[in-house]
KETORRO-915519 format. One line per 10 residues: number of its first residue (from 1); their letters; for each residue x, y, z of C-alpha. Coordinates in Angstrom, 3 decimals. Example, Ala and Ser with C-alpha at 12.3 -4.5 7.8 and 13.67 -1.06 7.14 Angstrom:
<rs>
1> as> 12.300:-4.500:7.800 ~ 13.670:-1.060:7.140
</rs>
This chain:
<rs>
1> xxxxxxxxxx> -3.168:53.246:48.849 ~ -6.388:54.051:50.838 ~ -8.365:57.265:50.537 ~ -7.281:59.133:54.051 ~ -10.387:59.637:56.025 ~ -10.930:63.712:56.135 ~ -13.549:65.926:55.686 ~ -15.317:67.080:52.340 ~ -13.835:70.568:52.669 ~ -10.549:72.160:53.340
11> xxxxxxxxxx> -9.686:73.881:56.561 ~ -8.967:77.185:56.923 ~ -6.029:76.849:59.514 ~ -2.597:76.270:58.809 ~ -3.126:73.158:57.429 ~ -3.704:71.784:53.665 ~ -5.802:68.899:55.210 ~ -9.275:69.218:53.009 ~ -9.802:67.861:49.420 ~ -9.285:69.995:46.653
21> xxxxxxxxxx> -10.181:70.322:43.034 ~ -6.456:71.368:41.240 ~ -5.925:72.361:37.908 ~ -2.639:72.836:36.365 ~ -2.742:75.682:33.404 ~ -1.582:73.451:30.487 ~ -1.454:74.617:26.568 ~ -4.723:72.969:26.081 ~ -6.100:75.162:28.782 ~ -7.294:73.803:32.513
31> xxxxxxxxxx> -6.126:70.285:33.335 ~ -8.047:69.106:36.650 ~ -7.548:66.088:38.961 ~ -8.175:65.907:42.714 ~ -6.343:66.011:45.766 ~ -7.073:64.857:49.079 ~ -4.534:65.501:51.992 ~ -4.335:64.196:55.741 ~ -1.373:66.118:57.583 ~ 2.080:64.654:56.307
41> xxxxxxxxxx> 0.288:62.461:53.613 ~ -1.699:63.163:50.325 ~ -3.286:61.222:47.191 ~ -3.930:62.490:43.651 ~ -7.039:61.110:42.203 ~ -7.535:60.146:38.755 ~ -10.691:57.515:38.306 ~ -9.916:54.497:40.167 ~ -5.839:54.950:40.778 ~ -4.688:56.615:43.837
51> xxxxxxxxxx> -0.984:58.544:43.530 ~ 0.541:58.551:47.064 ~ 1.612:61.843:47.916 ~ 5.343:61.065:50.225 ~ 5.542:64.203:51.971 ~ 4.032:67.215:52.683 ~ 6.060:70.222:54.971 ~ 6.348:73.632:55.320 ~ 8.938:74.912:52.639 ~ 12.150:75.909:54.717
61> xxxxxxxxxx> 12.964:78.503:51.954 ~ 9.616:80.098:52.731 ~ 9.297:83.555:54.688 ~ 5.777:82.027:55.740 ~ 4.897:78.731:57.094 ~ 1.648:79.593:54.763 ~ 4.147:78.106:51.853 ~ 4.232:73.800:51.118 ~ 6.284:71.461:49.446 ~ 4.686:68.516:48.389
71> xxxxxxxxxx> 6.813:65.768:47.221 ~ 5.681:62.675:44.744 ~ 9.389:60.491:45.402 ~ 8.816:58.189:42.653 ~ 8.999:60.462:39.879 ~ 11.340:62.842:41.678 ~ 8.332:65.479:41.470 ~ 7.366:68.422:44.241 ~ 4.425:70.374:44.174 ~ 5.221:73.907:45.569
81> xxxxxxxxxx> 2.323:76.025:46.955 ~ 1.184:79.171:49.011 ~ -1.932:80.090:50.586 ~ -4.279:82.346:48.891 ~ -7.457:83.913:49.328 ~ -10.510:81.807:49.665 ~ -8.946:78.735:51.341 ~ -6.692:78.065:48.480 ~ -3.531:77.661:47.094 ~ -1.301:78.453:44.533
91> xxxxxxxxxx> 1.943:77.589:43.262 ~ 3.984:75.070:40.549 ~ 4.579:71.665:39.744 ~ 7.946:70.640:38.961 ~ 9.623:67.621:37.622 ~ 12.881:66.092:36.797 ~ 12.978:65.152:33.327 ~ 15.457:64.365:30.175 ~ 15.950:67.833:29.540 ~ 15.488:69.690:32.368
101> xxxxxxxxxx> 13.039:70.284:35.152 ~ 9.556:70.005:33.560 ~ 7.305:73.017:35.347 ~ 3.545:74.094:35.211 ~ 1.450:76.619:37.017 ~ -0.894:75.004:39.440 ~ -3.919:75.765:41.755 ~ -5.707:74.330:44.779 ~ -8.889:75.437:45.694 ~ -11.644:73.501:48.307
111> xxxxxxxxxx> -13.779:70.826:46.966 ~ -16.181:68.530:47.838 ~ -16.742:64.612:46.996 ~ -19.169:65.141:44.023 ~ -18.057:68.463:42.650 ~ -17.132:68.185:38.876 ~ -13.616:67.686:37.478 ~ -14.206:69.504:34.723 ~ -15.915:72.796:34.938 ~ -19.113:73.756:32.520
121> xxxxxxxxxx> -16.843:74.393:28.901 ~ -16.959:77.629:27.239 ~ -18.218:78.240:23.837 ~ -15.067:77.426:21.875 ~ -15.322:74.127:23.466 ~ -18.890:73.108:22.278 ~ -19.445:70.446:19.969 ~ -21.530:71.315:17.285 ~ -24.643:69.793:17.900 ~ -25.227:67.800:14.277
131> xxxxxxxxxx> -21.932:65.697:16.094 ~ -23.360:65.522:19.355 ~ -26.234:63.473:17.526 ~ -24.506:61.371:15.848 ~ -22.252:59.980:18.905 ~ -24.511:59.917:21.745 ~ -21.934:57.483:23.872 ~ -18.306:57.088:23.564 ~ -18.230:53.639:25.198 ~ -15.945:51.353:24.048
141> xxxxxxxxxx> -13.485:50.428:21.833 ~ -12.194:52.898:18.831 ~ -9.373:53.318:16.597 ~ -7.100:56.478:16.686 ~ -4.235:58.164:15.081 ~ -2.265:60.697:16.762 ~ -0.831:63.193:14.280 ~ 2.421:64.935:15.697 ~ 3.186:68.238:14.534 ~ 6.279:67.826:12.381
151> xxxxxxxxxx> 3.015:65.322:10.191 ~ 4.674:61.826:11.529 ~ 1.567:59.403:12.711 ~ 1.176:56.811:15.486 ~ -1.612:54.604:15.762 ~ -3.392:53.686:19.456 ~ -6.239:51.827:21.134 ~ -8.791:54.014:22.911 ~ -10.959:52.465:25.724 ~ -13.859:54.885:27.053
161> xxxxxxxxxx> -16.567:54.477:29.424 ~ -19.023:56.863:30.142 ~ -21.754:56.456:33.177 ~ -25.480:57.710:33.150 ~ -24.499:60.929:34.463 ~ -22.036:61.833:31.999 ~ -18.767:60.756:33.624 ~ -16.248:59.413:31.455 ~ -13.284:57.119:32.347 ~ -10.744:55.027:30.310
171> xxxxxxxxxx> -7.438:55.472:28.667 ~ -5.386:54.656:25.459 ~ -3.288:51.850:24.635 ~ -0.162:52.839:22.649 ~ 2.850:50.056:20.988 ~ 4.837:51.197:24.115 ~ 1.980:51.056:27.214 ~ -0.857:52.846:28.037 ~ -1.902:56.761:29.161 ~ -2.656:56.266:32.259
181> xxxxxxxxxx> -6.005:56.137:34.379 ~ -8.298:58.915:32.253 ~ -10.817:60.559:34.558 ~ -13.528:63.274:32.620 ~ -17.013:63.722:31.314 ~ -18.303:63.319:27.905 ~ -21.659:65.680:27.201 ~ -22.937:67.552:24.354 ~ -20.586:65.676:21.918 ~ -17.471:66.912:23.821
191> xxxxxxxxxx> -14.871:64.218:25.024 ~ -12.715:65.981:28.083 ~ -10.385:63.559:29.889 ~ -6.893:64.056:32.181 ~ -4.879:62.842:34.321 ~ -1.447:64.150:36.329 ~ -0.010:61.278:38.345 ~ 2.993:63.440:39.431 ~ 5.400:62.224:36.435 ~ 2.567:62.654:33.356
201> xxxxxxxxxx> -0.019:65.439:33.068 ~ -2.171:64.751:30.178 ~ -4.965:66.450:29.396 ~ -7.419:65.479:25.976 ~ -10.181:67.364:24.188 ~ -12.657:65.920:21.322 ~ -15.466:66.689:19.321 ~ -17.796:64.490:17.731 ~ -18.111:64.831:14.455 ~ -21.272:64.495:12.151
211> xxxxxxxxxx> -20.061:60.838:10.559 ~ -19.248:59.438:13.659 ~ -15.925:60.331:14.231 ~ -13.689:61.539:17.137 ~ -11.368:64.643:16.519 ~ -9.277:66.248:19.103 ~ -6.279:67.364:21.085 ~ -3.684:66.097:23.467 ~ -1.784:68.200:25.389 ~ 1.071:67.118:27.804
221> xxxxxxxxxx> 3.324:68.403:30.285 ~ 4.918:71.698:29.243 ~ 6.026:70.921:25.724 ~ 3.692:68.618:23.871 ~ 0.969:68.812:21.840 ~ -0.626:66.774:19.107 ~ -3.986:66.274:17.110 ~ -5.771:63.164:16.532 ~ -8.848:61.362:14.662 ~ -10.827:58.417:16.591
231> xxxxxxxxxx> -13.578:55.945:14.739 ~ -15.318:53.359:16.490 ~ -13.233:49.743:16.221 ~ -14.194:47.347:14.206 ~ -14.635:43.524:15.513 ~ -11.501:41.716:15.847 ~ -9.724:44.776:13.940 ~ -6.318:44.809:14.962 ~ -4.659:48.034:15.777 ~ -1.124:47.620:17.868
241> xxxxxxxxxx> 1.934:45.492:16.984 ~ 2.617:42.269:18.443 ~ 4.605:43.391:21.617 ~ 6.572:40.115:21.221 ~ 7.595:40.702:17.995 ~ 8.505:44.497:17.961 ~ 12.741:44.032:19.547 ~ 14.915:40.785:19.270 ~ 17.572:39.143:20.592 ~ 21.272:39.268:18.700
251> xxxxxxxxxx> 23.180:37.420:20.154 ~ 24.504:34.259:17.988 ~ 24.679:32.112:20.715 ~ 21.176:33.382:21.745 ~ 22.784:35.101:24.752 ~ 22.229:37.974:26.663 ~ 24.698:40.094:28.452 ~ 24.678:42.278:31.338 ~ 27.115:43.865:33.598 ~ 26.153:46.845:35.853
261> xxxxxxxxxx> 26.353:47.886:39.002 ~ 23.485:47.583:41.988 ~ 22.837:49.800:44.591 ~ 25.735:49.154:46.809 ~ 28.100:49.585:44.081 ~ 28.570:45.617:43.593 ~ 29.212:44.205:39.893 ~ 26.435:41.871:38.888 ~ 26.314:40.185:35.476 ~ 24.303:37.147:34.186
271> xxxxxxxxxx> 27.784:34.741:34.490 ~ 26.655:35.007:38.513 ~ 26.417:32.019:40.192 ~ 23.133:33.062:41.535 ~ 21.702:32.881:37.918 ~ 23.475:29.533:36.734 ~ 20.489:27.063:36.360 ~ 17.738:29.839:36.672 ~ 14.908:31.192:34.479 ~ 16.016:35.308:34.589
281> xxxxxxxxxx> 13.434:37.882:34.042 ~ 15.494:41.273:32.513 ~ 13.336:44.327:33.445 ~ 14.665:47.254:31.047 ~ 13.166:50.238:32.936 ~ 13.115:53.872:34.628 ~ 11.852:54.657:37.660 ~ 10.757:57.961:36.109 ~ 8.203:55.939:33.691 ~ 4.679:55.071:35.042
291> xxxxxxxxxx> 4.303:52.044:32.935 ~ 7.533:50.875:34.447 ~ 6.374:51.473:37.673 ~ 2.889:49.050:37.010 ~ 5.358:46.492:35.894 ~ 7.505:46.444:39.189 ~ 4.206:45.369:40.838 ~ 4.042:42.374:38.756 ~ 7.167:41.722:38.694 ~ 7.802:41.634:42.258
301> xxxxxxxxxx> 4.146:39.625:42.540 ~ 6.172:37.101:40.393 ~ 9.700:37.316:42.024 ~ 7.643:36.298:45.659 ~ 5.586:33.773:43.701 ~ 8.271:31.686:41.849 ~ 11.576:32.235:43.157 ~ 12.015:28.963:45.454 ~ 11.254:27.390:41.840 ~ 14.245:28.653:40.109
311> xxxxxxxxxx> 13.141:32.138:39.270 ~ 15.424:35.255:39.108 ~ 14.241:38.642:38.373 ~ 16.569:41.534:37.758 ~ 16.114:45.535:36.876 ~ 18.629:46.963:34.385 ~ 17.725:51.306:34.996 ~ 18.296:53.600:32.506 ~ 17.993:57.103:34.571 ~ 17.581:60.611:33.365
321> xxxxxxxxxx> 20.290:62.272:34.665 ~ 23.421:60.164:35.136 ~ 24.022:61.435:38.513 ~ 24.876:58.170:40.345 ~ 24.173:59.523:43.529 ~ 20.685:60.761:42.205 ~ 19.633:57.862:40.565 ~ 20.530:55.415:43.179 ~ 18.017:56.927:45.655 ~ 15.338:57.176:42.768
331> xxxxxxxxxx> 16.266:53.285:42.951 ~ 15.958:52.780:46.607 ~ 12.464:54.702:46.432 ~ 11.204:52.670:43.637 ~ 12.022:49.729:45.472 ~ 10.609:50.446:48.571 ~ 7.419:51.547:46.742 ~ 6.743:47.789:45.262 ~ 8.532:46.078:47.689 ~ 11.247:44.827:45.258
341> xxxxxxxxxx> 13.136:42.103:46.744 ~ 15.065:41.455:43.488 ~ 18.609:43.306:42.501 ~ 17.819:46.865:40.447 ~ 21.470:47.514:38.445 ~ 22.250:51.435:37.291 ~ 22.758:50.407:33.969 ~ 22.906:53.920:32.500 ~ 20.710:57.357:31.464 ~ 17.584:56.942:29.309
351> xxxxxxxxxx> 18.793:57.638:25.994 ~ 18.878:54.677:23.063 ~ 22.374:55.214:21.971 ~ 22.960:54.419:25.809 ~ 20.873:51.193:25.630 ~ 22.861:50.159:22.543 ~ 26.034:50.594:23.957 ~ 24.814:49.008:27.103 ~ 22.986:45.996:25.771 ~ 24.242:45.024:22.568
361> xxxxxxxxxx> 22.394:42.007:22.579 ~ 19.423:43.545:22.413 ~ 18.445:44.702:18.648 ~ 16.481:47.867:19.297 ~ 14.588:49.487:22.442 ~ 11.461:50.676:21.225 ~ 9.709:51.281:24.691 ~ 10.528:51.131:28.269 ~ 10.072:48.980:30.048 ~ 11.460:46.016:28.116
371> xxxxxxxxxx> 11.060:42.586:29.481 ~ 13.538:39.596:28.324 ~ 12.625:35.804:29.307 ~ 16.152:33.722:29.709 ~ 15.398:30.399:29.883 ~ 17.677:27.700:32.258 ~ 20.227:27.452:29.761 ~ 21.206:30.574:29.111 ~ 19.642:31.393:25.862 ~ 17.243:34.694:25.541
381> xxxxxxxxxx> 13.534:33.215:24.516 ~ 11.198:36.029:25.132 ~ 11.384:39.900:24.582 ~ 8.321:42.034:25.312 ~ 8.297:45.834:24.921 ~ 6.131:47.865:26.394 ~ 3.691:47.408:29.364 ~ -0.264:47.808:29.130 ~ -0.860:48.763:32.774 ~ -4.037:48.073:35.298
391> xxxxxxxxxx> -5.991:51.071:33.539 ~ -5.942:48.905:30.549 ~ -8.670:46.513:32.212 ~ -8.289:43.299:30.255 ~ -5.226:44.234:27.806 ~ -3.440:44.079:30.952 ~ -4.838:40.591:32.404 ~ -4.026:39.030:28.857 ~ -0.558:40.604:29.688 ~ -0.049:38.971:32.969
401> xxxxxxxxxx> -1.418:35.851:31.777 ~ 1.049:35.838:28.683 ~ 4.227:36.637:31.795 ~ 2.764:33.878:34.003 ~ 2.975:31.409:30.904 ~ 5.980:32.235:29.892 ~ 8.120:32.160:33.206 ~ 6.098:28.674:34.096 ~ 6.680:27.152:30.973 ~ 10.037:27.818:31.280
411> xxxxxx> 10.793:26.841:34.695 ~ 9.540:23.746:33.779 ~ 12.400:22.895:31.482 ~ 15.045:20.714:33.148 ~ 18.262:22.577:34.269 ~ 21.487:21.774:32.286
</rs>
């Protein structure tokens, strides 16, 4: 989506048209990102990436048209704020999740273009300086472990770029996709990078350390937090499992089986005529997952480009709340966001016991989305899990070149 075209400041009218620097009070303490509203419309700003904000109104449960709703569809989010002193605004984010609505505090206040994300840090944020020497530029490629809590480990891909001036962008790659489009500085041997995107608010602190090392925090949402170390990446050191080889296919016939619903409450299953001949892509998925939601643009990119060849493309969502009613118009929005042409099938809430029960030819789910490649005949060749999105740079081009010769190598087996 385009930047709206609006002044550097916010007015002090009635209206939230301005740009604004927000911060949402996290456990890891302020997590900025930027807004920029035009009447009706709004984007969040995290580096590059641009969030579409749907809808902005005056709340009708408000005793003051001073009082907004602003609604991210896709992730069935709403920011809710007030007018306060200065020009700003204050109020709550709120978002449907797995357990519950997901809910932080949040502030608005007037910006302009080249005002900071993050503000000066305070004293228990310094680096010491002995680390700030020995990492003078995070840039590039490192190895990290996240450490959960309850001691369990997970091992990830960070990708950093700072500029001359300090600012730092990138993100890390995980076995299941990729956190997002990181926007921060890195200065005085302190790493701070977030990001809120209206589903994930993720915010990351790190100190340098006197050997050359990365420690820090990650904070997200309302109920996460975990600890990890970062060294730089050695050449050709490998650090993620083969997404190819993480899930399987069990099927003895080499099979796979689906049967769900769409959205007009029509059985579809893979015994369809429609599919009989056809190379099927199977897009396991949630329309409340971002790296779903960078998939569906590929997807449908590959749907437009190869259908009169023989492809087929079909979503199998796995919602959060099992409310059919609910999850259908998350399903409609989705699709009218990345102008899916292909069916989208309610195939059940987000939980793996679910997923088993639901696609028993499928061995495990380890990530949403999943994506299965069924060749002409029938028989289940390919299964990818997870989805290294655009903020990846090129992890994700080696993705879509792996899709592209998968789905062409396949359509160019003869039909049975």
């Amino acid at each position: 989506m385009e930047e709206p075209e609006i002044e550097n400041t916010a007015t002090a009218g009635p209206s939230l048209s301005g740009r604004y620097r927000a911060v949402m009070r996290s456990q890891g303490g302020e997590l900025p990102f930027f807004v920029v509203v035009d009447g009706e419309r709004g984007v969040i700003e995290n580096a590059e990436e641009r969030v579409a904000i749907d809808s902005i109104i005056v709340d009708p449960a408000a005793d003051s048209v001073e009082q907004y709703l602003l609604r991210i569809e896709r992730y069935d989010a709403t920011l809710r704020l007030r007018r306060v002193e200065g020009g700003a605004f204050a109020g709550e984010w709120s978002k449907t999740t797995a357990r519950g609505d997901s809910r932080l505090a949040v502030t608005l206040s007037p910006a302009r273009e080249n005002d900071p994300r993050f503000l000066a840090p305070d004293d228990n944020q310094r680096a010491a300086a002995e680390g700030a020497a020995a990492v003078s530029d995070v840039t590039g490629s490192w190895r990290v472990v996240f450490r959960e809590e309850d001691g369990s480990e997970d091992a990830a891909r960070g990708e950093f770029q700072v500029d001359a001036s300090g600012g730092a962008t990138g993100t890390f790659l995980t076995s299941t996709g990729d956190y997002r489009y990181l926007d921060g500085e890195y200065r005085d041997g302190l790493l701070r990078l977030s990001c809120f995107d209206g589903s994930h608010a993720f915010l990351f602190h790190a100190r340098a350390q006197a050997d050359g090392t990365l420690q820090g925090d990650f904070w997200s949402r309302d109920v996460y937090h975990a600890t990890f170390t970062a060294r730089r990446l050695a050449e050709d050191e490998r650090v993620l499992p083969d997404p190819y080889a993480e899930v399987h296919g069990t099927h003895p016939q080499g099979l796979f089986r689906f049967d769900f619903e769409d959205l007009e409450g029509e059985r579809v299953t893979e015994r369809d005529e429609r599919f009989a001949g056809k190379v099927v892509v199977l897009d396991v998925f949630g329309t409340w997952c971002p790296n779903c939601n960078d998939a569906a643009v590929l997807l449908s990119e590959l749907h437009e480009r190869y259908h009169e060849q023989g492809l087929e493309v079909v979503g199998l969502a796995f919602e959060y709340t099992g409310d059919v009613e609910r999850d259908r118009r998350q399903l409609r929005t989705y699709a009218r966001e990345h102008d899916v042409s292909y069916p989208l099938l309610l195939a059940g809430v987000s939980r793996k016991s679910t997923v088993r029960e639901a696609l028993p030819d499928l061995s495990d789910l380890k990530s949403y989305p999943t994506t299965i490649f069924v060749g002409r005949d029938g028989r289940a060749r390919h299964f990818h899990s997870g989805f290294a999105g655009p903020a990846t740079g090129e992890h994700y081009t080696a993705l879509r070149a792996s899709f592209i010769e998968h789905i062409e190598a396949l359509l160019a087996e003869p039909a049975p």
